[in-house]
N, C-alpha and C positions, 0 to 999 in steps of 0.2 A: 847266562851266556850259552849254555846248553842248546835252548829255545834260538838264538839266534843262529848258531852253527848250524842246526836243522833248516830253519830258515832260509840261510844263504845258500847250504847244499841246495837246496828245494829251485831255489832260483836261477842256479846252473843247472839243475841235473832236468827238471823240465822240459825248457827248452831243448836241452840235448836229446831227450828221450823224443822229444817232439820230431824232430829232425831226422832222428833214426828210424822213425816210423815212418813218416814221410818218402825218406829215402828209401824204405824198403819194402814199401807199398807203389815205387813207380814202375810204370808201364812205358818204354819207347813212344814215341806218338800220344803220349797223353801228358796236357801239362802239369809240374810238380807241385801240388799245392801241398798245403798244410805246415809250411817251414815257417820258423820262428825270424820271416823277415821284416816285420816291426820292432824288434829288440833291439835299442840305443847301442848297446854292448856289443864284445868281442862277438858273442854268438850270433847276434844279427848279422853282425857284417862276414860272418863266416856261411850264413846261409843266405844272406842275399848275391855273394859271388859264388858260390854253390847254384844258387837258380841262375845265374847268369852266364854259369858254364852250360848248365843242363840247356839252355836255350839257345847259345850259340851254337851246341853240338847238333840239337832238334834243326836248328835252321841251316844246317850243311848238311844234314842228310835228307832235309825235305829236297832242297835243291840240286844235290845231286841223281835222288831217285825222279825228281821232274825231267832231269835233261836224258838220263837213261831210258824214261818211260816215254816220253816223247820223241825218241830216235826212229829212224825211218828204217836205219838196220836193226836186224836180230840184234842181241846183244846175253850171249849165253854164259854163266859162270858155271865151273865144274870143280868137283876135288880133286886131290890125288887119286881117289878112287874109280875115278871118271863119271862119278855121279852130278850130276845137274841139281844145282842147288840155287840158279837164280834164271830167268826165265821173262824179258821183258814183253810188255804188248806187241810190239813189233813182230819179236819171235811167236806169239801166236799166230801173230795172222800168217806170217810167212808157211809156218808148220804145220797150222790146224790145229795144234793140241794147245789144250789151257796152263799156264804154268803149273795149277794144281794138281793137270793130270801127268805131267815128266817130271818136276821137282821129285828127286830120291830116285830117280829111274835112270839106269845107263847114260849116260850122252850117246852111243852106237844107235840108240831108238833114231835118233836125227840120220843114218847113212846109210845106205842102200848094202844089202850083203858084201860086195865082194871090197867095199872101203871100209865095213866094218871089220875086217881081217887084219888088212892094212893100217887100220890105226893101233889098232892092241898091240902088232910087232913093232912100228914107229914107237909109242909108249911107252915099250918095256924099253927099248934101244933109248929113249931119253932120259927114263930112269938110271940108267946103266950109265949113263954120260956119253953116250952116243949122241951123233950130232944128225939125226939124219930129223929127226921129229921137228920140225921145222916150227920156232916160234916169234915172234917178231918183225915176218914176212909175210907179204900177203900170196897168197893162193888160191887157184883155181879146182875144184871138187866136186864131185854129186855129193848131193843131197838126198833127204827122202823125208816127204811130208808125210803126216799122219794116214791120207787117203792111202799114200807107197806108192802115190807119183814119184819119180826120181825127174831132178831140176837142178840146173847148176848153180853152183854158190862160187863167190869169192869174199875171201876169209882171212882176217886177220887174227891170230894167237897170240897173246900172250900169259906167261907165267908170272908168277907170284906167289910169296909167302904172306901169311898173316898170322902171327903167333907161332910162328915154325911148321904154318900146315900151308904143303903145297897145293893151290889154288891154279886154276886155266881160265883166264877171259877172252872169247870171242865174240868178232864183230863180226855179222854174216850179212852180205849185202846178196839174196835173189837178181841173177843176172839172166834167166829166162831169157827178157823180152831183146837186153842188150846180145845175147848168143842169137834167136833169132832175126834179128836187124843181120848182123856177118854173114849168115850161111843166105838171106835174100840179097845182099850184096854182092855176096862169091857166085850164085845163079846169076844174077845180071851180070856179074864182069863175063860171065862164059859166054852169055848167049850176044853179047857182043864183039867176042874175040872170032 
């Protein structure tokens, strides 16, 4: 009976150890192979809805970084610490810079001198529970691209927690060409008047 006790451990403890290595050998973006999902038993069906989490979850975050990556606006995430931690294609092109090269760097790198002032005081005043740091409003701003062209932006903020760390996501839509269309309409209303 010895022999078989060993046996039966052997035939949980296995697939479990299987599982465990599986699991702690996966990667985001890479599929979870290795898991004991042909086993008739509890433990199969405990790693085949284990792989069926892991792929609903892989398939909401493919589609939600599709529809970010594919946005026509910037779309910039920041911490509490005002560092730039997410960075879409959109915001390259708008900005010049490659996510690689801001990701960990200020978000102020994005604003011409005298808005980068301006935000640190707004910032600390939001901190504080002051209301002046405006989030959940859109708004009109300079910018400043990588070349240190400054160009107007309209901006949407929003705040967020994830794990109790305060997060900032904005949408930055470049209004350039829509500010120059007003001031060639304000010259023709004049030169009419």
């Amino acid at each position: 009976t010895l022999p078989f006790a060993f046996y039966s451990i052997g035939r949980v403890l296995r697939p479990l150890l299987r599982m465990n290595a599986a699991v702690m050998a996966y990667q985001p973006g890479q599929p979870l192979s290795n898991l004991p999902v042909d086993n008739p038993d509890e433990i199969g069906a405990l790693a085949r809805a284990f792989s069926g989490l892991v792929h609903t979850l892989a398939t909401s975050e493919a589609r939600q970084r599709a529809v970010i990556d594919t946005m026509q606006d910037a779309h910039v995430v920041a911490d509490g610490q005002r560092m730039v931690l997410a960075f879409n294609p959109a915001a390259e092109r708008i900005f010049g810079y490659t996510a690689s090269e801001i990701i960990g760097l200020p978000v102020t790198m994005l604003l011409p001198e005298p808005s980068r002032e301006k935000h640190v005081r707004d910032y600390s005043m939001y901190q504080s529970g002051g209301g002046r740091y405006v989030v959940d409003q859109v708004r009109e701003l300079r910018a400043r691209r990588k070349s240190g062209d400054v160009f107007p932006i309209e901006m949407m903020l929003n705040a967020f927690k994830v794990d109790g760390e305060q997060l900032f996501s904005a949408v930055i839509r470049d209004i350039s060409a829509r500010k120059a269309m007003e001031q060639q309409l304000l010259r023709a209303q004049k030169l009419e008047a």
